[in-house]
C-alpha positions in Angstrom: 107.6 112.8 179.8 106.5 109.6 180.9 107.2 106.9 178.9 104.8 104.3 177.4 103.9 100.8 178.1 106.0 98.2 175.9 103.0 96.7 173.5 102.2 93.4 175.0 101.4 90.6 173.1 97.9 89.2 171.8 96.9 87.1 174.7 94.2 84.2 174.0 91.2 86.4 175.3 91.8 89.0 173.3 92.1 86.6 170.3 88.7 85.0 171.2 86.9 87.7 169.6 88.6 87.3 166.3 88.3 83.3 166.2 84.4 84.1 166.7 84.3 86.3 163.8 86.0 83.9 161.5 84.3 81.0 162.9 81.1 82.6 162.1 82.5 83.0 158.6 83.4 80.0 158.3 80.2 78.7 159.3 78.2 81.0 156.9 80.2 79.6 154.4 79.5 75.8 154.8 76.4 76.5 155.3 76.2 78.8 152.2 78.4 75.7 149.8 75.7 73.3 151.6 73.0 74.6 150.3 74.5 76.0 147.0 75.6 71.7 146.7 71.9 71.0 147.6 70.3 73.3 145.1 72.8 71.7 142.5 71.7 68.5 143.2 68.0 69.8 143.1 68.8 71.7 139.3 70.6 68.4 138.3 67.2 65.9 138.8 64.8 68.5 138.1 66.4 68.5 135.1 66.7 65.0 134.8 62.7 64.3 135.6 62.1 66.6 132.5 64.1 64.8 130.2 63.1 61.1 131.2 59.6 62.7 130.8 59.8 64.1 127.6 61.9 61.2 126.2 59.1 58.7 127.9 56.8 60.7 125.6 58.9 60.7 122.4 59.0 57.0 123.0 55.1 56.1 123.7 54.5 58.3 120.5 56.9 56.5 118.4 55.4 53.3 119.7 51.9 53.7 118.6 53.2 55.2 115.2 55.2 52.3 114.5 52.9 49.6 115.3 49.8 51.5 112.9 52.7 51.7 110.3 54.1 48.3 110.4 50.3 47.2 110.2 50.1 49.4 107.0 53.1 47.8 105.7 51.6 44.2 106.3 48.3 44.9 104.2 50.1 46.6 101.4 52.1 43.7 101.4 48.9 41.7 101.8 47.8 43.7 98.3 51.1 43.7 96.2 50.9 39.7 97.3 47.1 39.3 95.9 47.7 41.2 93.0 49.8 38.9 91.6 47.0 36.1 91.6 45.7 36.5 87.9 42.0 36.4 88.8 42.0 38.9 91.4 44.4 41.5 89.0 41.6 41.2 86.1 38.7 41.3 88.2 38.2 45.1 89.5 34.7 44.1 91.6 37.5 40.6 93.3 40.2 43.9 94.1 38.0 46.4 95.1 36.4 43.5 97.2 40.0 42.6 98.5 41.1 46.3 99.1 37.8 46.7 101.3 38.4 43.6 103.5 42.2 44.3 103.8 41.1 47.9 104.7 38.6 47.1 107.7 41.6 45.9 109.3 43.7 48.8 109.1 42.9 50.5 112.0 42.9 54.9 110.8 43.4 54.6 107.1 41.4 56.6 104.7 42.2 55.2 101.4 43.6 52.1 100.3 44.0 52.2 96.0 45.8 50.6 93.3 47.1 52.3 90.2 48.4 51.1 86.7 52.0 52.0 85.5 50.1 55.2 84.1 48.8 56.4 87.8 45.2 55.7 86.8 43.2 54.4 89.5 43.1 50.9 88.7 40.3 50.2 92.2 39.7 51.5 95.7 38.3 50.1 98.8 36.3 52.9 99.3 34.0 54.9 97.1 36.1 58.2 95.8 34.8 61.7 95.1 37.3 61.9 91.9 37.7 58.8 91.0 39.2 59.0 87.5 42.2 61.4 89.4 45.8 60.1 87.9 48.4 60.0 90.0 51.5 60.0 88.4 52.4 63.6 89.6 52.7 62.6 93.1 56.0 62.0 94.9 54.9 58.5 96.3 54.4 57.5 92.5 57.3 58.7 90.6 59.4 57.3 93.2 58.4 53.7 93.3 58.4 54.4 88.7 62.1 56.1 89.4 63.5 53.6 92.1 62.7 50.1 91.9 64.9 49.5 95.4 62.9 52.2 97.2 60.3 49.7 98.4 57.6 51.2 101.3 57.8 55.4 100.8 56.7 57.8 102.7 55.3 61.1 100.9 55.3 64.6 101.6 51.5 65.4 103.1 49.8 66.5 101.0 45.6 67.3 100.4 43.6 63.8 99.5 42.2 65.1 96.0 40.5 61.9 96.5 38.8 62.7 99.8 37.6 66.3 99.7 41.2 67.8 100.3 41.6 66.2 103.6 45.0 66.4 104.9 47.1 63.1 104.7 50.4 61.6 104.1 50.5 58.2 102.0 52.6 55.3 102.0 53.6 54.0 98.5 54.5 50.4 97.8 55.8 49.5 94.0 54.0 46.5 92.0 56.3 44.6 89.6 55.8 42.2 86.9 57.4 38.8 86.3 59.9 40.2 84.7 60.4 43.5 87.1 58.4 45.9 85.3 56.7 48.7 87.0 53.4 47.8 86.8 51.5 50.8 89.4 51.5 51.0 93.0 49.6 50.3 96.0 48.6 53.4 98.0 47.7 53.7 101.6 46.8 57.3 102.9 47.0 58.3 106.2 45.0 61.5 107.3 47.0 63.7 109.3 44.4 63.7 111.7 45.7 60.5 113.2 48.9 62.0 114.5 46.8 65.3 115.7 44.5 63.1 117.9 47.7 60.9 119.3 49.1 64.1 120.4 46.8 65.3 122.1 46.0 62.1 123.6 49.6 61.7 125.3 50.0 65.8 125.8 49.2 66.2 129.9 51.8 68.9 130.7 51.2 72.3 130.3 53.3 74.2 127.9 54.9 70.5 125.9 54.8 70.4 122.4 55.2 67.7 120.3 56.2 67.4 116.7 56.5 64.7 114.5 58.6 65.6 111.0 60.0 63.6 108.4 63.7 63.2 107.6 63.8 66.7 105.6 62.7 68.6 108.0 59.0 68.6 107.2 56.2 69.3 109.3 53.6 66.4 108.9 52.1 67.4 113.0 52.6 69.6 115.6 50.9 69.9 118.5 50.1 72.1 120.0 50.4 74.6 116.4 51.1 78.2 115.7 47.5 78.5 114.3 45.6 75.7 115.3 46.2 73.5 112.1 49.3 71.0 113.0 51.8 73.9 110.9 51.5 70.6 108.6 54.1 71.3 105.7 56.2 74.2 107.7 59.9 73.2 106.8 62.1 73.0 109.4 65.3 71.4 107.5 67.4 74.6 108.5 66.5 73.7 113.1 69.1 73.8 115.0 67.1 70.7 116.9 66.9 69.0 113.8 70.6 69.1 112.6 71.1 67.6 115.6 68.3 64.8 115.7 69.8 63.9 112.0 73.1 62.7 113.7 72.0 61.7 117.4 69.6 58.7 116.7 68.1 59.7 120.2 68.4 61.7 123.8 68.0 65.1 124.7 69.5 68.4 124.6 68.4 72.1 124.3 68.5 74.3 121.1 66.4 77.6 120.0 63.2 76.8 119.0 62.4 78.4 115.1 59.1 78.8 116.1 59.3 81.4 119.1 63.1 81.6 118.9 63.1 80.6 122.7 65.1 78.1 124.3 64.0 74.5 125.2 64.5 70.9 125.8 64.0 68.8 123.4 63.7 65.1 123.6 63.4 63.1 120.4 63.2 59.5 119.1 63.3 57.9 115.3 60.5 55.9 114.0 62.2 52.6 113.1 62.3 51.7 109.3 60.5 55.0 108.6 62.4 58.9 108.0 60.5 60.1 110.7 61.4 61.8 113.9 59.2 62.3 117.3 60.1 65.7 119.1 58.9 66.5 122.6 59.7 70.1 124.1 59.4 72.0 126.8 60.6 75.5 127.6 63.7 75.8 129.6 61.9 78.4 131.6 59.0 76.0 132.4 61.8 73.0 132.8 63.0 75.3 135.5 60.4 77.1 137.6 59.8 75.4 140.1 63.1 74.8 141.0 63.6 78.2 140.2 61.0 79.3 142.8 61.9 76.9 145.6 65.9 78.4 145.1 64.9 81.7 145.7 63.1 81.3 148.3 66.5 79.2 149.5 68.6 81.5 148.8 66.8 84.4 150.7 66.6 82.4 153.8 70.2 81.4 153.8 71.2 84.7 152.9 69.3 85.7 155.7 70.8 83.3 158.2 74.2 83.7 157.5 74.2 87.6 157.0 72.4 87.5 160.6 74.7 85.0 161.6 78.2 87.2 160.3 76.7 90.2 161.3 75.7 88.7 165.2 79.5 87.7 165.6 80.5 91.2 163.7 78.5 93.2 167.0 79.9 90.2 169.2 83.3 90.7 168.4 83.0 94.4 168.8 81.4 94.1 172.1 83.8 91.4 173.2 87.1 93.7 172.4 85.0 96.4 174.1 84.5 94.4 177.5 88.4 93.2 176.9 89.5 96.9 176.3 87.2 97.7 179.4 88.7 95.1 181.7 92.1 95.8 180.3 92.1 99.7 181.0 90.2 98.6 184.8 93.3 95.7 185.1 95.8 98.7 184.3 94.1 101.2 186.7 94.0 98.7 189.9 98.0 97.5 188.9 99.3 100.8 187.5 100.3 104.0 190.0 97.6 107.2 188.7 100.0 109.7 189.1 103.6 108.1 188.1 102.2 105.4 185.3 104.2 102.7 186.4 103.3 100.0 188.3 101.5 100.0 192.1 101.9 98.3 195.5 99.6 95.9 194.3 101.1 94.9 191.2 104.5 95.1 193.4 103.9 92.9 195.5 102.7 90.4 193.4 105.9 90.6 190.9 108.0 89.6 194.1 106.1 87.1 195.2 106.3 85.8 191.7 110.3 86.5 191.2 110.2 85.0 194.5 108.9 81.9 194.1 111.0 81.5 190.6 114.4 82.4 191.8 113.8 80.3 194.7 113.0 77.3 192.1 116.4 77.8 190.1 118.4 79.1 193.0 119.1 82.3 191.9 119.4 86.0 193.7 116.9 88.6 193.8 117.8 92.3 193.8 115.7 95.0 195.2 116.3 98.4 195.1 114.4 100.7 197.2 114.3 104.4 196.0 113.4 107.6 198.4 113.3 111.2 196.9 115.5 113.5 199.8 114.0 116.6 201.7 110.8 116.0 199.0 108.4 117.5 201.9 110.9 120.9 201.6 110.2 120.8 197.9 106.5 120.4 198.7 106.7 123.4 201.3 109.0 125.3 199.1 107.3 125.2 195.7 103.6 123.6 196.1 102.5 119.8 195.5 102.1 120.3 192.0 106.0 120.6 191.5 106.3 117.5 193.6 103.7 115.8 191.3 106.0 116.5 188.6 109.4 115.6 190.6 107.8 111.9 191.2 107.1 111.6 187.7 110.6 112.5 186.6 111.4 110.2 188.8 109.6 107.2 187.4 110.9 108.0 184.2 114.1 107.8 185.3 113.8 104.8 187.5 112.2 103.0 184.5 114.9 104.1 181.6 117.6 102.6 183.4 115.9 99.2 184.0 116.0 96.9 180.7 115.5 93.9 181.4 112.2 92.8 180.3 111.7 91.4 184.1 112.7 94.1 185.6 109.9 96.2 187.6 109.6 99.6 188.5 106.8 100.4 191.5 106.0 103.2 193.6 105.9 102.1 196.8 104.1 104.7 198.3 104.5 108.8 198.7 107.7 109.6 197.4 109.3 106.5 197.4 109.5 103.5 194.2 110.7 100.3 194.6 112.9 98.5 191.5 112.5 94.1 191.3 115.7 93.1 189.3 115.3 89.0 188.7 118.5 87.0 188.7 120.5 90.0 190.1 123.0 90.0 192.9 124.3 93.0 195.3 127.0 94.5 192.6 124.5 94.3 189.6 122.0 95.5 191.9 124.3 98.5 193.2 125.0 99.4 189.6 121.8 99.6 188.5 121.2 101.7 192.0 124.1 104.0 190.8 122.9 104.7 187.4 119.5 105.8 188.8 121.2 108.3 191.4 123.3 109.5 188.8 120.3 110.4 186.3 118.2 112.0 189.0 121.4 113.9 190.2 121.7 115.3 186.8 117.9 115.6 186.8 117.7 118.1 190.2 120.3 120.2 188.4 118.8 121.6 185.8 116.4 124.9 186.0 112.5 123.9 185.4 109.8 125.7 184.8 108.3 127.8 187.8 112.4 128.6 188.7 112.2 125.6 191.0 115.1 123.1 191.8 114.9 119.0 192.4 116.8 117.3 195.0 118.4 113.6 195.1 117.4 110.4 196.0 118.9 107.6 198.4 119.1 104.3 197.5 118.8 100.9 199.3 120.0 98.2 197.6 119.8 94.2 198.9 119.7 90.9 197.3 118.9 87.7 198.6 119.1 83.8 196.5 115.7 82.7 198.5 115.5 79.7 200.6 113.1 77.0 201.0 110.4 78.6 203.8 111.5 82.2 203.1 109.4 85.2 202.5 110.2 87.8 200.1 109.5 90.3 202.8 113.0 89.3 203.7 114.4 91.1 200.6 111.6 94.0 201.4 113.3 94.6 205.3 116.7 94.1 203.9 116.5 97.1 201.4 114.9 99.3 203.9 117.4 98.5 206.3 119.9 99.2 203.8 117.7 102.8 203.0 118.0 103.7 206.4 121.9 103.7 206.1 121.5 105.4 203.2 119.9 108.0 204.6 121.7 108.3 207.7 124.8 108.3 206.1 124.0 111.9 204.3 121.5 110.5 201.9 
């Protein structure tokens, strides 16, 4: 049995293959945490337009609601002021006249009144379609009766009795005497309208909604609504987005939406002075689709690339170890004997050219044994070529299980004869290493094989030689012939 090659180590060509593969992996990666970082950075301002667009709306809402509101408040002020000028407060044609004037300059009001501390309608700027309507059951009235301190209130909307049932919401300022008494109110009613029309005015993305809703949580507009009316008077005090408004004076985050019980982002912004809040919002979905289209379409193509990519160095690598494998095995066969398994003339002479050259450098011996099987053409005659095939084999396994060395080198030289390189080796070493391989192929030609057929011995030339500068292994070659010869002549 011949034995096998000792398993050489992983050279760098044959690790090439590998450092492709991860390489490519590698690559495929960065590429892949590139474009993940890229997309992030993408979400992250997509995100961020959104909410500096909503909360630009929230603010331009809560602009123009404040100024009409702070102009309210100056003419009421204008009113409680005028009223306490004796001639105009017992002249109703002077107050009426004074209400009128004070409401041409109140840009969206519908009614501008005056009440006694009863809640009759004391006058009105403009003509009313019940005019004799008391008052004193509505929120904005029994406050300002209630709570001297309140000063300007904002009511709960509510239908103008006094306009047809037109929806509205009316600011409430107390009058007082001299000596603090209530003495009525001033009313200013704003139609709900108003708010509707701003909406829509500042509205110019598809799918934003924008609410405005007092401090409790109810509705006074929404835009666009559930059924086309503003949802005026829908109570929202138990929102998720409006528990937070009520301790964030301002930002953005994203809740449920009570409405449609979807996500969004809502932006928001308090009216100053006023228990009012401004909330723009926007479905997350719609916050996120374009993004969410130009990922995927990301994503595939870099999922494509780098699966190509992996997969390219994956039929690479495989193709590479092939070729290596290929190359290795045609390396083998062109250094390697076909019938023995060890090594060739070729590889021979190479190794002792090598040793040469080394041994020469560190002045140190080379042995060389050369190896001859005796009467092998008999045992050709006698008992056919095949059984001489297998005679050379045993041979080679013998020559190569008593060289150790890792340096050592077992050749066949040609026909029946091998050749043994033994680095750093002098004549005894070399001898006993000659003597161990007689010995063993000795023992060998004794015993009985298959076919009934016998071996025969070997000679042996043995020679060693610490190289000069100029010399030529072929030297060491001549001298172990010469020293075969003798060996053979002496009675092998």
């Amino acid at each position: 049995m011949i034995a096998a090659p000792a398993h050489r180590p992983p050279t760098r060509k044959s690790r090439i293959p590998n450092l492709i593969l991860v390489g490519s992996l590698l690559l495929s990666g960065a590429v892949a945490l590139l474009v993940a970082t890229t997309l992030r950075e993408s979400y992250d301002d997509a995100w961020a337009r959104a909410e500096r667009g909503s909360e630009t709306l929230a603010g331009a809402a809560v602009a123009d609601i404040d100024h009409n509101l702070d102009l309210y408040r100056f003419a009421m002020l204008q009113i409680a002021g005028g009223m306490a000028d004796p001639a105009i407060a017992a002249s109703p044609i002077l107050l009426q006249r004074f209400l009128a004037k004070t409401l041409a300059n109140a840009e969206h009001l519908t009614s501008l009144l005056v009440t006694d501390a009863d809640g009759d309608i004391v006058a009105s700027a403009v003509p009313l379609s019940n005019p004799t309507a008391n008052l004193s059951d509505r929120d904005y009235f029994t406050v300002q009766r209630d709570h001297p301190e309140t000063g300007l209130f904002l009511g709960r909307p509510l239908k103008n009795r006094l306009r047809d049932g037109e929806p509205g919401v009316a600011l409430s300022l107390r009058l007082s005497g001299p000596d603090g008494a209530f003495r009525g109110v001033v009313v200013a009613v704003i139609p709900l309208g108003y708010f509707g029309d701003l909406f829509r005015r500042l509205d110019g993305v598809p799918g934003e909604r924008l609410v405005l809703v007092r401090a409790d949580g109810i509705v006074l507009m929404r835009q666009p609504s559930n059924a086309g009316t503003g949802d005026i008077g829908h109570d929202l005090s138990t929102s998720p987005a409006l528990r937070r408004a009520i301790v964030e004076p301002e930002g953005s985050f994203v809740e449920i939406s009570q409405f449609e019980g979807a996500e969004r982002l809502y932006s928001h912004a308090w009216v100053p002075n006023f228990p009012l809040i401004v909330f723009v919002s926007t479905t997350v979905d719609r916050v996120l689709a374009d993004w969410l289209r130009k990922a995927a379409v990301i994503g595939i193509l870099t999922a494509i690339v780098c699966i190509g990519g992996v997969g390219s160095a994956f039929v690479l690598r495989r193709e590479m170890i092939r070729r290596a494998e290929v190359e290795e095995m045609l390396s083998r066969l062109s250094s390697t004997d076909g019938l023995t398994g060890i090594a060739n003339r070729r590889r021979f002479d190479g190794a002792l050219a090598e040793e040469w050259r080394r041994a020469r450098r560190a002045c140190r011996p080379v042995g060389l044994l050369m190896v001859d099987a005796d009467h092998f053409k008999l045992l050709n005659d006698r008992h056919g070529h095949a059984s001489g095939d297998d005679y050379l084999k045993i041979i080679a396994q013998v020559v190569e299980e008593c060289i150790r060395r890792p340096g050592d080198l077992a050749a066949r030289f040609g026909g029946e004869e091998f050749a043994v390189i033994l680095p750093e080796t002098d004549v005894a070493g070399a001898a006993a290493v000659a003597e161990a391989i007689r010995a063993r192929i000795e023992f060998e030609a004794g015993r009985p094989r298959p076919g009934g057929w016998f071996g025969t011995t070997v000679s042996i030339g043995v020679a060693a030689i610490t190289p000069a500068s100029g010399s030529d292994p072929r030297e060491l070659v001549s001298a172990a012939d010469r020293a075969l010869y003798r060996a053979k002549a002496d009675g092998r």
